[in-house]
C-alpha positions as CSV (number, residue, x, y, z in Angstrom):
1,X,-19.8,-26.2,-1.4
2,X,-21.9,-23.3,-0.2
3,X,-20.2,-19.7,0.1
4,X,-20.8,-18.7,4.0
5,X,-22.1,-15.2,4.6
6,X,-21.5,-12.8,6.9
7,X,-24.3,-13.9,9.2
8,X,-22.6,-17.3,9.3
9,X,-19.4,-15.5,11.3
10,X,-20.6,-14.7,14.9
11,X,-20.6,-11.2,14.0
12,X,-23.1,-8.5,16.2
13,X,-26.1,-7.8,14.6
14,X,-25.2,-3.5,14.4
15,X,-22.0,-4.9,12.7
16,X,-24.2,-7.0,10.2
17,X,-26.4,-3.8,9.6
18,X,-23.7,-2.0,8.8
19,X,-22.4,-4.9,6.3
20,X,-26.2,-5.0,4.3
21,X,-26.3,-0.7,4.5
22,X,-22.9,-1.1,2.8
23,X,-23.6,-3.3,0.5
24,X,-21.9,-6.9,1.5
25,X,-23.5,-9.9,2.8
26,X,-20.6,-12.5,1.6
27,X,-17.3,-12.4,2.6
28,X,-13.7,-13.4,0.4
29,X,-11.5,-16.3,0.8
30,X,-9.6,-13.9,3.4
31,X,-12.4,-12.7,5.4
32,X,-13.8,-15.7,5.4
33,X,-10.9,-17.5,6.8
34,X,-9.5,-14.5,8.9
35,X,-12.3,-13.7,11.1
36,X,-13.0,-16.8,12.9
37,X,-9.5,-17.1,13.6
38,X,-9.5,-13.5,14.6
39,X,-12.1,-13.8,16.7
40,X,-10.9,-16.8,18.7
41,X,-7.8,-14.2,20.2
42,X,-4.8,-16.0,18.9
43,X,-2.4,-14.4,17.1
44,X,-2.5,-14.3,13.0
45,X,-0.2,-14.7,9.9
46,X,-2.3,-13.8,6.8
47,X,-0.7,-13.6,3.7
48,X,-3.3,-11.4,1.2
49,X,-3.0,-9.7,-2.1
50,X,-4.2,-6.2,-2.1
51,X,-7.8,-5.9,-3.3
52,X,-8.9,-9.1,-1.3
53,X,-10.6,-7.7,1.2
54,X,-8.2,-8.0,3.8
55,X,-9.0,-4.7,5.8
56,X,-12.1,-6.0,6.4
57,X,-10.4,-9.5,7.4
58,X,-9.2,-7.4,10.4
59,X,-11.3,-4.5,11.0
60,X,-15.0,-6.8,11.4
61,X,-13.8,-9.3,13.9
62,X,-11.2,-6.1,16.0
63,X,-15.1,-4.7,16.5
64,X,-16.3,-7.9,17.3
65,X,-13.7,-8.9,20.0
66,X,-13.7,-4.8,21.3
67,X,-17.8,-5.4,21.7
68,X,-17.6,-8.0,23.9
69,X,-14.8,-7.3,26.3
70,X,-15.5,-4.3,28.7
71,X,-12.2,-1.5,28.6
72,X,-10.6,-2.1,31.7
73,X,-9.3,1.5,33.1
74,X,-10.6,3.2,30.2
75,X,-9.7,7.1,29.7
76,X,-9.0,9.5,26.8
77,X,-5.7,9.1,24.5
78,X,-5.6,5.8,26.0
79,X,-6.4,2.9,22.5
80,X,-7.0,-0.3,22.9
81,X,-6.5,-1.5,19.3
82,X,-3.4,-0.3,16.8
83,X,-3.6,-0.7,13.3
84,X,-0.3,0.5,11.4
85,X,0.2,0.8,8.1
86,X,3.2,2.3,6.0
87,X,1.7,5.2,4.2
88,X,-1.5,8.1,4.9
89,X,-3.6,7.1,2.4
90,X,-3.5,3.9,3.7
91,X,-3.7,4.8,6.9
92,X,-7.1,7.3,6.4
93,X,-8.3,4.3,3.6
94,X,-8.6,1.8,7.2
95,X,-10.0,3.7,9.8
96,X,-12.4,4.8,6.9
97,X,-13.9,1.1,7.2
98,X,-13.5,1.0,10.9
99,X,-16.0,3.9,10.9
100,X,-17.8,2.5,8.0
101,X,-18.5,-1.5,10.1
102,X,-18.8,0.9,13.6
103,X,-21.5,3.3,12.5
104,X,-24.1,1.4,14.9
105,X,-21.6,0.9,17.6
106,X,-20.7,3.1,20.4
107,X,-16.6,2.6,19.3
108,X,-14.7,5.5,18.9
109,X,-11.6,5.3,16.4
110,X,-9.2,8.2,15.3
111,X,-6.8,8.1,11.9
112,X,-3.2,9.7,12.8
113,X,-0.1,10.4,10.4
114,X,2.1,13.1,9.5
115,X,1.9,15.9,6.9
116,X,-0.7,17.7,8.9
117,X,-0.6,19.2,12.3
118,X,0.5,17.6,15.2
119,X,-1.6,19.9,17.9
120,X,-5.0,18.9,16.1
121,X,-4.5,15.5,16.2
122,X,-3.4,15.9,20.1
123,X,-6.8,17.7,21.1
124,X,-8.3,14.6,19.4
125,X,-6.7,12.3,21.8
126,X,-7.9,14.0,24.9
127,X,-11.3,12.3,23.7
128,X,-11.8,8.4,24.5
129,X,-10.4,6.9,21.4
130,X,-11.1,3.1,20.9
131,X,-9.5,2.7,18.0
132,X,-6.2,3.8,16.5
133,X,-4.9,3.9,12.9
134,X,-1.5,5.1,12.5
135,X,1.3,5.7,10.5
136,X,4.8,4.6,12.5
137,X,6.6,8.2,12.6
138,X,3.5,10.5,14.2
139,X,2.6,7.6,16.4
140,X,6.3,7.8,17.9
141,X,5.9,11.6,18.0
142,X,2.8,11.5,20.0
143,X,4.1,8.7,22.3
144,X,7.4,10.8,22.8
145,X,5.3,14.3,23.4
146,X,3.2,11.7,26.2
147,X,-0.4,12.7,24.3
148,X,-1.2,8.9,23.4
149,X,-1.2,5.9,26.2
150,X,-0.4,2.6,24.5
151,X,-0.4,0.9,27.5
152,X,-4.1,-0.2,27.6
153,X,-3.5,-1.9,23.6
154,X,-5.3,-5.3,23.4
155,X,-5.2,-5.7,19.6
156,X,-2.2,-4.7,17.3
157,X,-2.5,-5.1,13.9
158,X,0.6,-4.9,11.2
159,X,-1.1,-3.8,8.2
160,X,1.2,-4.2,4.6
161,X,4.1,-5.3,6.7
162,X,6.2,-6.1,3.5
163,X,5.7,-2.6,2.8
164,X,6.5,-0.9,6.6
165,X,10.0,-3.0,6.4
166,X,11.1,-2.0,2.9
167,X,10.5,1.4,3.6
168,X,12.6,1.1,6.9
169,X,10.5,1.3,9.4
170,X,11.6,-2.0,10.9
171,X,13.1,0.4,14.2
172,X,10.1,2.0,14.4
173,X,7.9,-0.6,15.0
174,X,10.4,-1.9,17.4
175,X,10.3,1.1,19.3
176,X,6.2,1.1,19.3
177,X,6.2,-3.0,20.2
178,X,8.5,-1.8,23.5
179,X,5.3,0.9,24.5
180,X,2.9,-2.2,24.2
181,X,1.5,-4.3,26.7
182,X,3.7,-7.9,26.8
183,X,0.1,-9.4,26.8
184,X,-2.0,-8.6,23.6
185,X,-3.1,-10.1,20.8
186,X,-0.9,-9.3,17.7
187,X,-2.0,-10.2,13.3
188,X,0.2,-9.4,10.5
189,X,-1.1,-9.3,7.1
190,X,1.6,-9.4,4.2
191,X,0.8,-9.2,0.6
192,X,4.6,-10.7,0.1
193,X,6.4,-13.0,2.0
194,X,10.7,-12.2,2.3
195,X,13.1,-13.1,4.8
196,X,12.9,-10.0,6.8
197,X,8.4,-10.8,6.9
198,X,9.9,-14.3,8.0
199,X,11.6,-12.9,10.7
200,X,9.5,-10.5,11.6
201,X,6.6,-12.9,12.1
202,X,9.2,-15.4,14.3
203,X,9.3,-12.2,17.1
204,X,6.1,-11.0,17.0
205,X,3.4,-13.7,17.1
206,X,2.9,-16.0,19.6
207,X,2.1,-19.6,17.9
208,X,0.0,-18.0,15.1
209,X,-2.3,-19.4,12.7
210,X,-1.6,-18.9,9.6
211,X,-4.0,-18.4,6.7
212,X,-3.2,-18.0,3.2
213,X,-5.7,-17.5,0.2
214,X,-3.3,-17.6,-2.9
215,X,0.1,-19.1,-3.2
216,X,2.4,-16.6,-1.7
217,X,4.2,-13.7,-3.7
218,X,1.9,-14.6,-7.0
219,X,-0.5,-11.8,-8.6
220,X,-4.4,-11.4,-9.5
221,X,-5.5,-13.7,-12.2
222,X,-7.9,-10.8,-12.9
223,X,-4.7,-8.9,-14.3
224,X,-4.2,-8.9,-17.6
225,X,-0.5,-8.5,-17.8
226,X,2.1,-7.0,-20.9
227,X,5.5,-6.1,-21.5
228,X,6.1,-3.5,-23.9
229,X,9.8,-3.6,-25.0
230,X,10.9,0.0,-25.8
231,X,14.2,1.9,-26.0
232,X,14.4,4.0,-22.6
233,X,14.1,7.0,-24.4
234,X,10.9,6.0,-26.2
235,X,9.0,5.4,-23.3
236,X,7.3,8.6,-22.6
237,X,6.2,8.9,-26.2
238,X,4.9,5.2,-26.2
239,X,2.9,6.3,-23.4
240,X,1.5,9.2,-24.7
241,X,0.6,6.9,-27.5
242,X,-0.8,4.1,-25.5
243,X,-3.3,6.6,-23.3
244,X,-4.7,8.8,-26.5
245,X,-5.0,5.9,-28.8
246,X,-6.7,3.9,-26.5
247,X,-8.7,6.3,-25.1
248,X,-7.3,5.2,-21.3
249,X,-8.8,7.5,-18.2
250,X,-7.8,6.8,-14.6
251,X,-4.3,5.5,-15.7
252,X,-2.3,5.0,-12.8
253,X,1.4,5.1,-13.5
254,X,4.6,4.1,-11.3
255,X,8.1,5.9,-11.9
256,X,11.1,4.6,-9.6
257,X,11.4,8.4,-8.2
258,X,9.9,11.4,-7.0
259,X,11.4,13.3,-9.6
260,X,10.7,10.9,-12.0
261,X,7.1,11.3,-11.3
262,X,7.4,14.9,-11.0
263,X,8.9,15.2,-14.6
264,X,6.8,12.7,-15.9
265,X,3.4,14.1,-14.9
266,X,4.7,17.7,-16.7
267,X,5.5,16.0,-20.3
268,X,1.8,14.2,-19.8
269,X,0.4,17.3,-18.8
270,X,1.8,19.1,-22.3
271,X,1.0,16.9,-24.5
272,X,-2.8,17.0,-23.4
273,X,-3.3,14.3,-20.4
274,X,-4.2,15.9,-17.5
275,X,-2.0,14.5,-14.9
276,X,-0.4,14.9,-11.6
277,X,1.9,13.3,-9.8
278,X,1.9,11.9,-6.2
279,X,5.0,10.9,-3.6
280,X,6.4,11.7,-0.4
281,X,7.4,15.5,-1.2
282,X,4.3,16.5,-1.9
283,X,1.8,18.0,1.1
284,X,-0.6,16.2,2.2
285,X,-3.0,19.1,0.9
286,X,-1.8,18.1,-2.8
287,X,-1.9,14.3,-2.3
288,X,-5.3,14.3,-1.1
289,X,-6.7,16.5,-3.8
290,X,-4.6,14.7,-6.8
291,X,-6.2,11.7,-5.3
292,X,-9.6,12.9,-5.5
293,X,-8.8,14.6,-9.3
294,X,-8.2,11.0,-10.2
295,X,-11.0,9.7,-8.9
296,X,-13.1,12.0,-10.2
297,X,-11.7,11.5,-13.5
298,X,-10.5,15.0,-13.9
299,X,-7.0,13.7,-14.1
300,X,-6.7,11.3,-16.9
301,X,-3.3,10.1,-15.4
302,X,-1.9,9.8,-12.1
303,X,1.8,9.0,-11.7
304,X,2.8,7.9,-8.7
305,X,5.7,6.5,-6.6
306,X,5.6,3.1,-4.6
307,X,5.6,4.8,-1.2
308,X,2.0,6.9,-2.3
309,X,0.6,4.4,-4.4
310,X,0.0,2.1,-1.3
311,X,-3.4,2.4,0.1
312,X,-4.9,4.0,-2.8
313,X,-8.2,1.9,-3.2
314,X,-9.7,3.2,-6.4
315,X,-13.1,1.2,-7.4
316,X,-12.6,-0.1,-11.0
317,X,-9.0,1.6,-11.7
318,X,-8.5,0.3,-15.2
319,X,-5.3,0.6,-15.9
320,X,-1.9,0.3,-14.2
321,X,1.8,1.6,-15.9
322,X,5.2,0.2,-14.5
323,X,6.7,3.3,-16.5
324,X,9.6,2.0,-14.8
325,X,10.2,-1.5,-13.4
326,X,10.8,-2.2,-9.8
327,X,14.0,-2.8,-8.3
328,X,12.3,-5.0,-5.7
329,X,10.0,-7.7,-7.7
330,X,8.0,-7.7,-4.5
331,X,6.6,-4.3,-5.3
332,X,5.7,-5.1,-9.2
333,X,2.9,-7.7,-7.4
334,X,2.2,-4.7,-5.0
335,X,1.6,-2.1,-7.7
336,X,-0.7,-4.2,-10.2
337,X,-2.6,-5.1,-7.4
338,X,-4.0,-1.5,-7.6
339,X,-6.1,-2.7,-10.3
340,X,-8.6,-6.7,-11.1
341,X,-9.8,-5.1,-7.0
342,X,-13.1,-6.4,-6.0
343,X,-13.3,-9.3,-8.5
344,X,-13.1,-6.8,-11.4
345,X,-10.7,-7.1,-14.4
346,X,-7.6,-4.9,-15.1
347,X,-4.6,-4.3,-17.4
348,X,-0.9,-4.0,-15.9
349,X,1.0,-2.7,-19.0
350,X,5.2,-3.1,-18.1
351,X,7.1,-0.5,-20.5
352,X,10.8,-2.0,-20.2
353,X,14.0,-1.0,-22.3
354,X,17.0,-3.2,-22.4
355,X,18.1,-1.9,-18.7
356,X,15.3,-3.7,-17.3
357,X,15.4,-6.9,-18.8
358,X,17.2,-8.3,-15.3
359,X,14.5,-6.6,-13.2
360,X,11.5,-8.1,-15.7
361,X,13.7,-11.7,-15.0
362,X,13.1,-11.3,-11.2
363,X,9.2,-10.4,-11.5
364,X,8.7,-13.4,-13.5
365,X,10.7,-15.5,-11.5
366,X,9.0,-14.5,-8.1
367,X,5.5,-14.6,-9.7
368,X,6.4,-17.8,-11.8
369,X,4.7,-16.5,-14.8
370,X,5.8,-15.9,-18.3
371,X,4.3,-12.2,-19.2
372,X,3.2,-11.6,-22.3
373,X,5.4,-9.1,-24.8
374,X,3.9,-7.0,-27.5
375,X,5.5,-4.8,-29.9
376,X,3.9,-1.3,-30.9
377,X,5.1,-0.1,-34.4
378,X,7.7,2.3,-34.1
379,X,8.6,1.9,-30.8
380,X,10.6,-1.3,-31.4
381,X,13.2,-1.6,-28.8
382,X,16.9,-1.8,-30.4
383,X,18.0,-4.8,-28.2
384,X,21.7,-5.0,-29.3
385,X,22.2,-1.9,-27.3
386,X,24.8,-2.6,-24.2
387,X,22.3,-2.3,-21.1
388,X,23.2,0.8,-18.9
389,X,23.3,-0.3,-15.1
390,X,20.5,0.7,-12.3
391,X,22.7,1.7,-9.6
392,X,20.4,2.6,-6.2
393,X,17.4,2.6,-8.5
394,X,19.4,5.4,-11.1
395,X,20.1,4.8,-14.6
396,X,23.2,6.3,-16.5
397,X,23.1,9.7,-18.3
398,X,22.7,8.5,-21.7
399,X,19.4,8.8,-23.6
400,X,16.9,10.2,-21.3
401,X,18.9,10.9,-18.7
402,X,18.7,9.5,-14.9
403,X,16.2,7.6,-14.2
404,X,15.8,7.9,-10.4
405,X,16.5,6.3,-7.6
406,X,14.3,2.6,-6.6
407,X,13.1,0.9,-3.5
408,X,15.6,-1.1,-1.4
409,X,15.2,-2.8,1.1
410,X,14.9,-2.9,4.1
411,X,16.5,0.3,6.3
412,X,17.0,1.8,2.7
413,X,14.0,2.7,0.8
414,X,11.6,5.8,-0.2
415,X,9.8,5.7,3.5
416,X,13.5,6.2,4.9
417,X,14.4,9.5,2.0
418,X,10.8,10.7,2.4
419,X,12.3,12.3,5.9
420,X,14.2,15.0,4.0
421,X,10.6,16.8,3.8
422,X,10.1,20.0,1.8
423,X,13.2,21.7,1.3
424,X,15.0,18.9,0.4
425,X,17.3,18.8,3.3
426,X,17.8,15.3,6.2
427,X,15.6,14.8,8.6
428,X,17.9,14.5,11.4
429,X,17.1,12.6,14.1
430,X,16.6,14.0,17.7
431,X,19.9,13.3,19.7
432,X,18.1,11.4,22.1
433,X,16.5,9.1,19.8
434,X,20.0,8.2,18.2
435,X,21.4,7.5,21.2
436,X,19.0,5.0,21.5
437,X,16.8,6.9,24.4
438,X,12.8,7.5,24.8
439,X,13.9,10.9,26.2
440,X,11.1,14.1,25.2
441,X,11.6,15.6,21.8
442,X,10.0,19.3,20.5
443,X,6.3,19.0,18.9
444,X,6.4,17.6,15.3
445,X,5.8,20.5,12.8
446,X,3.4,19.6,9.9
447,X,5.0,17.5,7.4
448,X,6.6,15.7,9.9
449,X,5.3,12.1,10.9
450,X,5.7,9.4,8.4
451,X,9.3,8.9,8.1
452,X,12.0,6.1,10.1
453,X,12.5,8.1,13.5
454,X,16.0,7.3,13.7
455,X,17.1,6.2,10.3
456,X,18.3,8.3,7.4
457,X,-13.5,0.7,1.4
458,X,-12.8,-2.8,1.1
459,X,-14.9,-4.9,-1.0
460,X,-15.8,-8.2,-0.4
461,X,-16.1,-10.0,-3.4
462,X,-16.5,-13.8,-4.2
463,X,-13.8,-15.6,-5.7
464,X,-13.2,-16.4,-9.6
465,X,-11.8,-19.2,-11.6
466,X,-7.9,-19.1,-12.6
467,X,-6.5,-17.8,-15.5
468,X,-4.4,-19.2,-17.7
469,X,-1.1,-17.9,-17.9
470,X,-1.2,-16.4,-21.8
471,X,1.5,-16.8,-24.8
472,X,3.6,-14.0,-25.8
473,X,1.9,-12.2,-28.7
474,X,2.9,-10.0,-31.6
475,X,-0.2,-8.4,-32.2
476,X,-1.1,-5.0,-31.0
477,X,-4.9,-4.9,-31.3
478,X,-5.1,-6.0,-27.5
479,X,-3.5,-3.1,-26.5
480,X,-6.4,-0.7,-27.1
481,X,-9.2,-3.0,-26.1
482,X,-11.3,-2.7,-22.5
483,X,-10.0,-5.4,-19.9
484,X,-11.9,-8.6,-20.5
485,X,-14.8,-8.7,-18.9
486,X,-16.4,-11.7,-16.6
């Protein structure tokens, strides 16, 4: 069978330049099956695993369809397409394709989320904007303060909608669907596929197609994934072990909470691993440069909650940490996925003590795998001690203290306590807003943007041949060894 290119998709010829000056002439399974259906105007159910591709599976054939329909009573602050996504990073990570496949066009597209001012991003929207990336919170701000039109929106695109309805945002988007047009053409791209996605899907779209590249909820084959049984107050020392002895840079590790990562990042830091951490507390100023630290490899480690870890599209990353399991088993496919992007291989190394062992259950029943155990010499896990219960993400007191808080779902996760903002206290939600009205509310101060309103460059790769799912091993010589290459 031969792979189609690029060419082969009824795609404008300043969007193909743009494809060969970047680099890409074929497209993934996703792109490959998205676009057409994209570009024939129905509405779209993908389900894609992060580092697929997908923003390009949206992006290319939003261009496409904008190219060759005329704005009908165009004017400034007035979109016609929407992409939302759950975090910034994500968020500035898409509309940094849009500009990337639009360089040869005459479309206009603007990123927009909180943690940064509100007034810039209005004086932005007094200029024709084609397309809009956003974040669900600043959106609503802008909508409420009347300096965006959503009325003229002909695309809307759900980006990581697993993601936008664990962290609560399920009454934002509700409230943004209501300033749509009825008429409009509407794709959701999942990674994971719950009840609530199920649901979700069942309002939105209209008779969609649905296009699927990998059995649903499963992980990259390109993962080479481990389970490290350690007693819970072993696990930053195994760690610490792990990243000097084997010599690991751009290790990306995930803690249940922001104080987890916080604390965390500090004992790295001391014992000579330059690291820093990255959540919802931190300014936008910090997350960007941590961001770029890590990239630059002057941070050897970057720990990181679920919330900030989504978007982050780091070429190569090497290495992922689940210093603390999930609560959600969703999210453990959503966090290795950070790494194997772009038909490259990875490591996903799972450090679990005897609390965990019902969270590690859950992963491997959701991603129907068996993952492989190893055991590093003196960090043996004493498994005939009486397993301490996660209770909202938080383990007991005892040996190492609590653990944090996790992700549930929907209405009650990070997205939903990231709204208590820099001094700790609750976002409270403007009186009109609770009572259910669209009523005016005062300008959003920085900081401000990305939380529930009213509630507490992709790389188009060609596919690879499945992995088998490997035995559990003893040995501990694979733990310091490069991912395999292919």
């Amino acid at each position: 069978m031969t792979l189609p290119v690029f060419a082969d998709l009824k795609l404008a010829e300043p969007i193909l330049r743009a494809l060969a000056d970047a680099g890409y002439t074929t497209p993934t399974p996703i792109q490959a099956q998205a676009i057409p259906q994209v570009l024939a105007g129905g509405d779209l159910l993908a389900a894609a695993q992060t580092g697929t591709g997908k923003t390009a599976g949206f992006t290319l054939p939003l261009l496409q369809r904008l190219l060759e329909t005329p704005p009908e009573n165009a004017r400034p602050g007035r979109p016609r397409a929407l992409v939302l996504t759950p975090t910034r990073e994500l968020a500035a990570q898409v509309e940094e394709s849009v500009r990337t496949y639009s360089k040869y066009l005459k479309t206009t597209s603007m990123v927009m989320f909180g943690g940064v001012g509100f007034n810039p991003q209005a004086q932005a929207l007094k200029k024709r904007v084609d397309i809009l990336v956003a974040t669900p919170g600043r959106l609503l701000d802008h909508a409420n303060q009347k300096t965006v039109d959503l009325s003229g929106i002909e695309i809307l695109v759900l980006d990581e909608a697993d993601r936008m309805l664990d962290m609560g945002f399920i009454h934002d988007i509700r409230k943004v669907l209501a300033l749509l047009p009825a008429r409009r053409q509407n794709l959701l791209f999942s990674a994971t596929f719950s009840d609530e996605i199920k649901t979700l899907a069942d309002r939105l779209l209209d008779n969609p197609k649905l296009v699927e590249v990998a059995r649903r909820n499963t992980t990259n084959e390109l993962v080479d994934q481990s389970v490290h049984l350690v007693d819970r107050d072993k696990k930053t020392d195994l760690l610490t072990r792990l990243i000097q002895d084997g010599d690991w840079h751009q290790v990306l590790v995930f803690t249940r909470t922001k104080h987890g990562a916080n604390r965390l990042a500090e004992k790295l830091d001391k014992s000579g691993i330059p690291a820093a951490a990255i959540h919802g507390n931190k300014s936008q100023g910090a997350r960007t440069k941590a961001l770029a630290d890590f990239k630059s490899n002057t941070l050897q480690a970057l720990v990181a909650t679920d919330i900030a870890a989504r978007g982050l599209d780091i070429d190569q990353l090497p290495q992922v940490v689940n210093f603390e399991l999930p609560n959600v088993p969703e999210d453990y496919v959503h966090r290795i996925g950070r790494t194997g992007r772009a038909g490259s291989t990875g490591r996903a190394v799972s450090l679990v003590c005897v609390d965990e062992l019902k969270l590690l259950k859950d992963i491997e029943k959701l991603t129907k795998l068996s993952i492989a155990q190893f055991t590093v010499a003196g960090f043996e896990a004493d498994l005939s001690v009486a397993p301490e219960p996660i209770i909202n993400g938080r383990n007991g007191p005892r040996g190492g203290g609590r653990q944090g808080q996790g992700a549930p779902r929907q209405g009650q996760g990070q997205g939903q306590r990231q709204g208590q903002g820099q001094g700790g206290k609750p976002r409270q939600p403007h009186k009109a807003a609770a009572e259910g009205h669209a009523g005016p509310r005062p300008a959003p101060k920085a900081g401000r943007g990305d939380t529930p309103h009213s509630h507490a460059k992709p790389a188009p790769t060609s596919g690879s041949a499945p992995r088998g799912q490997g035995k559990p091993r003893s040995q501990t010589s694979a733990l310091f060894a490069p991912p395999k290459s292919r």
